[in-house]
C-alpha positions in Angstrom: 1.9 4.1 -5.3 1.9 4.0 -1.4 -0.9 5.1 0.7 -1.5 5.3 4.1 -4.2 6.5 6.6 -1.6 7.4 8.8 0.2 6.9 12.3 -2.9 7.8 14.5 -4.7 4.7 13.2 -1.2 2.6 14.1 -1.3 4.0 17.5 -5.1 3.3 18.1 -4.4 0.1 16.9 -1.3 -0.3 19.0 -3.0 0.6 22.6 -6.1 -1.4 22.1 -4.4 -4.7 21.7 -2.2 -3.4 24.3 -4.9 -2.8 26.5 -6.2 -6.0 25.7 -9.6 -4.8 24.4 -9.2 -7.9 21.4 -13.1 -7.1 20.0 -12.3 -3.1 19.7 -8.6 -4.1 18.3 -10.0 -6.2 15.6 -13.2 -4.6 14.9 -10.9 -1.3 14.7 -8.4 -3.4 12.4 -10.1 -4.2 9.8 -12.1 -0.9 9.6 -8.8 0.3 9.3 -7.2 -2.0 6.5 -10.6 -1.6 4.8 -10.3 2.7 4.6 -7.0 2.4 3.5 -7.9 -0.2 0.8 -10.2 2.3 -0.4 -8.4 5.4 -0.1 -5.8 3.0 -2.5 -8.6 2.6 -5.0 -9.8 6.1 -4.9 -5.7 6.8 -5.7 -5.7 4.2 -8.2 -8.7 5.7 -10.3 -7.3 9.2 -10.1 -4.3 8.0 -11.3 -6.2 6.3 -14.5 -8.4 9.0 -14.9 -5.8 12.0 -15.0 -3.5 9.9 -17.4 -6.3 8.1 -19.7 -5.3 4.8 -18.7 -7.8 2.5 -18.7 -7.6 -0.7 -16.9 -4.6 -0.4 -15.2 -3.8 -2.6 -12.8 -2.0 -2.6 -8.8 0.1 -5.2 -7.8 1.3 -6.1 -4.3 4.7 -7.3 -3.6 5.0 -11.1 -3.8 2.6 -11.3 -6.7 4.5 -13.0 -9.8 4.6 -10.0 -11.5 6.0 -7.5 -9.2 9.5 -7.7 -7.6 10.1 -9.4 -4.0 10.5 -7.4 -1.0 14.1 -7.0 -1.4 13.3 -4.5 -4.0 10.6 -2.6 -1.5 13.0 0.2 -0.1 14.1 1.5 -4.1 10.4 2.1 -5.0 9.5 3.8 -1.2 12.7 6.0 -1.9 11.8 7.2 -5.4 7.9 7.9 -4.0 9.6 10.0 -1.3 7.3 7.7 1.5 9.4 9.2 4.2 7.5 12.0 4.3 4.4 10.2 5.0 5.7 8.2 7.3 5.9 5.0 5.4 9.3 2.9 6.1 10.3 -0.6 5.7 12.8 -3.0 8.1 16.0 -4.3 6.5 14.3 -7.4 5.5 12.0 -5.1 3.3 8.8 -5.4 5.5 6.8 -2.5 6.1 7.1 -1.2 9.9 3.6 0.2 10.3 0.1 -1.0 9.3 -2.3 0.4 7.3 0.2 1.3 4.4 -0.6 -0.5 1.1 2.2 0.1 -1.7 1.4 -1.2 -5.0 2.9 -1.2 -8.4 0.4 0.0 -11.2 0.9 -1.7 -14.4 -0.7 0.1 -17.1 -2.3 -1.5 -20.2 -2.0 -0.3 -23.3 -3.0 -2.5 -26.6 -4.8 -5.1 -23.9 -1.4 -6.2 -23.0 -0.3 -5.8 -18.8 3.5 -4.7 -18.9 5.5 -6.6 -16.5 8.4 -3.9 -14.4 11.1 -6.4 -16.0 9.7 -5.4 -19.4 
């Protein structure tokens, strides 16, 4: 799953630190990081709800049980992120802000399934 809030908030973001208005840049930040946290979560629990999963659960890159960065750009591709504006640099970063991507790993029989299961 990727989400983002999109590139307006980036741009915002962008002019007040370039303006350097630091209070509105991080106040704006983290109101920022914190609606697209929640639009995640609101994706998330569709996404249980509409396949009767319960207890799924997202992982971020770099967590043990998801694959590293390098893998990143595969997983954006098959979601089709381009259209929403979601890319990553050849290192596997993403290039804007305010785009969580997660894996969800659903449970079934109390058991998380790794993606190298």
């Amino acid at each position: 799953m990727a989400v983002t809030i999109g590139k307006k908030a980036v741009e915002l973001s962008g002019q007040l630190y370039k303006n350097d208005d630091y209070a509105e840049y991080f106040m704006f930040h983290g109101l920022a990081a914190e609606l697209t946290e929640t639009f995640c979560r609101l994706v998330h629990s569709r996404i249980d709800r509409e396949s009767n999963i319960k207890n799924s659960r997202r992982r971020s890159f770099g967590h043990p049980g998801c694959p590293g960065l390098q893998h990143q750009r595969k997983i954006l591709d098959l979601l089709d992120a381009d259209r929403i504006a979601i890319s990553v640099s050849p290192e596997g970063q993403l290039i804007r802000n305010f785009h969580p991507r997660h894996l969800l790993y659903l449970k079934r029989d109390n058991r998380t399934k790794s993606v190298y299961e």
